[in-house]
C-alpha positions as CSV (number, residue, x, y, z in Angstrom):
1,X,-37.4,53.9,151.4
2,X,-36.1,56.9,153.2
3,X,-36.9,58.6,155.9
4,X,-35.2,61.7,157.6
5,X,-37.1,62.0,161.2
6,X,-36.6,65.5,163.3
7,X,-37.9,65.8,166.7
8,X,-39.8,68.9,166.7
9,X,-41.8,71.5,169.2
10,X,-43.7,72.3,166.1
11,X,-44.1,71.7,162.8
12,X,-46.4,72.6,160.1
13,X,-46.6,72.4,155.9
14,X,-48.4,75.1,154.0
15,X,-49.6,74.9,150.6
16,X,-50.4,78.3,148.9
17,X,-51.5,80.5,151.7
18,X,-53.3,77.4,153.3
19,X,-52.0,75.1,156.7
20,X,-52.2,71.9,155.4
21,X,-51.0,69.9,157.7
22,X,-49.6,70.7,161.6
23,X,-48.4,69.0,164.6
24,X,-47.0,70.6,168.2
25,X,-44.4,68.5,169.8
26,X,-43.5,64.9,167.8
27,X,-41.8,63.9,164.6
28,X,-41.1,65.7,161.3
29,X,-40.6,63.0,158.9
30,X,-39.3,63.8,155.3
31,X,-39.8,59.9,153.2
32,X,-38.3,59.6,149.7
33,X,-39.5,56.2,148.3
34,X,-37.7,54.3,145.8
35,X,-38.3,52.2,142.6
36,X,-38.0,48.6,144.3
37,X,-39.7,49.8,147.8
38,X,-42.7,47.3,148.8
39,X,-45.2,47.9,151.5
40,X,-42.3,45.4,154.1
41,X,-40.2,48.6,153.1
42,X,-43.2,50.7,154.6
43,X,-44.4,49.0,157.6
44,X,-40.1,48.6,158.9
45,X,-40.0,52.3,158.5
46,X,-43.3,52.8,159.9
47,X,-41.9,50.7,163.3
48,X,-38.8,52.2,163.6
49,X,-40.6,55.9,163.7
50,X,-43.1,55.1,166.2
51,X,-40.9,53.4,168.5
52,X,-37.7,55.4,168.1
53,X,-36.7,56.6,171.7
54,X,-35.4,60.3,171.3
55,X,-37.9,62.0,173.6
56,X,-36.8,63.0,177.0
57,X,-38.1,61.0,179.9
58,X,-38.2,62.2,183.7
59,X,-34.3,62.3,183.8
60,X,-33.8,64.0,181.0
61,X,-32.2,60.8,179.2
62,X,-33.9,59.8,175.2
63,X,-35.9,56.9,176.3
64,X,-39.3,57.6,175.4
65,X,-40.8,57.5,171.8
66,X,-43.0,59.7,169.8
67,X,-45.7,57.0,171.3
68,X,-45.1,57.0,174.9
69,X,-44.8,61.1,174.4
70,X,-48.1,61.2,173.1
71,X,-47.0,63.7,170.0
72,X,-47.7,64.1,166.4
73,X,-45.9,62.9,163.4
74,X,-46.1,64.8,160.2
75,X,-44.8,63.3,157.4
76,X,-44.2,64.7,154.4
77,X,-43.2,63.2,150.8
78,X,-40.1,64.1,149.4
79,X,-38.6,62.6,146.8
80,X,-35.1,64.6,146.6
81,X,-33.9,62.7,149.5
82,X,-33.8,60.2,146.4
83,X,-31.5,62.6,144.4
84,X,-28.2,61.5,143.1
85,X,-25.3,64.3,142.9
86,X,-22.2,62.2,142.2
87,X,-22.0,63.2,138.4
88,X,-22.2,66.7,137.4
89,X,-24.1,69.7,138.8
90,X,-27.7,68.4,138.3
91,X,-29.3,65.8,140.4
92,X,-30.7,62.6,139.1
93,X,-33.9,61.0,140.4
94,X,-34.0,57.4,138.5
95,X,-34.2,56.0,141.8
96,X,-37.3,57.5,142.9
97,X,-40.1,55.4,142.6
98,X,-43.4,56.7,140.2
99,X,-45.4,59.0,141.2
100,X,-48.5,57.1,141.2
101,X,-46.2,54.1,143.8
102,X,-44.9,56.9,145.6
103,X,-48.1,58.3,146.8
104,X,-49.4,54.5,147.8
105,X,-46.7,53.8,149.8
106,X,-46.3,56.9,151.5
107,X,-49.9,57.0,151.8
108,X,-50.2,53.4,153.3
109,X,-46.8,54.4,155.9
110,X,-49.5,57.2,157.0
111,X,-51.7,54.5,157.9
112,X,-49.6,52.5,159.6
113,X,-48.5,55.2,161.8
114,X,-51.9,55.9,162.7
115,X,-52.1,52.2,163.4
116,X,-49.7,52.9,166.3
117,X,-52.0,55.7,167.7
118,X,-49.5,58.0,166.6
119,X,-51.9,61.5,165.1
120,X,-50.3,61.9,161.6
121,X,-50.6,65.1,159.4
122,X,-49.7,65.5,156.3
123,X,-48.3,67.9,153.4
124,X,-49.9,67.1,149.9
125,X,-47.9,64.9,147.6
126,X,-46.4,66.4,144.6
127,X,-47.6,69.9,146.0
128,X,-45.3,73.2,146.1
129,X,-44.8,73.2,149.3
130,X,-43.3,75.5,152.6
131,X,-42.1,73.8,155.6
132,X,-42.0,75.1,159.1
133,X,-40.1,73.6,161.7
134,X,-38.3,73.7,164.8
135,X,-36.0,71.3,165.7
136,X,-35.6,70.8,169.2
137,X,-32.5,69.9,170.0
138,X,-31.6,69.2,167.7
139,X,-32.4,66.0,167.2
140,X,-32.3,64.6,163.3
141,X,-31.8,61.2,162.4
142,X,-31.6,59.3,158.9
143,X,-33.6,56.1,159.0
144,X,-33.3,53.5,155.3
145,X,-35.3,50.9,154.9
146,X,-32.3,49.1,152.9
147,X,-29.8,49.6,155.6
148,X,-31.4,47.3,158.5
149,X,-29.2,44.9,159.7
């Protein structure tokens, strides 16, 4: 599982010409899930967002996380962080897990975020979708669920 986590002033996914999902201060959080990704793969990812210190504290220094900051996470499924480009011009996706997996896991991540009393939004899975955001900071990190130790 993949994650790419932005902190963010704002941040908000619109489908068509609807809002579908919106957050002020807190986490963007782009998750590509592959093949062999179980819900362990979910609930370390899920961990390591809520607790990740990269919000200022008093002193200006990143020792607070999206939890002790009190902001939102949105979190949106995308499954071209998956993407292979080493051969040729067009990307390959066999590591992306189905659809149907996909959605469960990222859908259960969700959960677990809430969980942590973190307020999660979301986009719509497999939907066309716009995303605003503003990166304060910047601040953008690339979390794997295969790379832990």
């Amino acid at each position: 599982m993949r994650a790419v986590v932005q902190r963010v002033s704002s941040a908000r996914v619109v489908v068509g010409e609807s809002t579908v999902g919106a957050i002020s201060e807190g986490l963007m959080v782009l998750l590509g899930v592959e093949k062999e990704d179980t819900e362990e793969d979910a609930r370390f990812l899920a961990g390591k967002i809520a607790g990740l210190r990269i919000f200022a504290d008093e002193e200006g220094k990143m020792n607070l996380s999206v939890q002790e900051k009190g902001g939102g996470v949105l979190v949106v499924s995308q499954f071209t962080l998956l993407g292979d480009c080493r051969q040729g011009r067009r990307p390959g996706f066999s590591a992306a897990a189905p659809p149907e997996e996909a959605d469960r896991l990222y859908l259960y991540l969700c959960e677990l975020l809430r969980q942590r009393d973190c307020p999660v939004s979301t986009g719509v899975f497999r939907a066309d979708m716009d995303v605003h955001l503003v990166n304060h900071g910047p601040v953008t990190f690339i979390l794997d669920s295969r790379k832990r130790f």
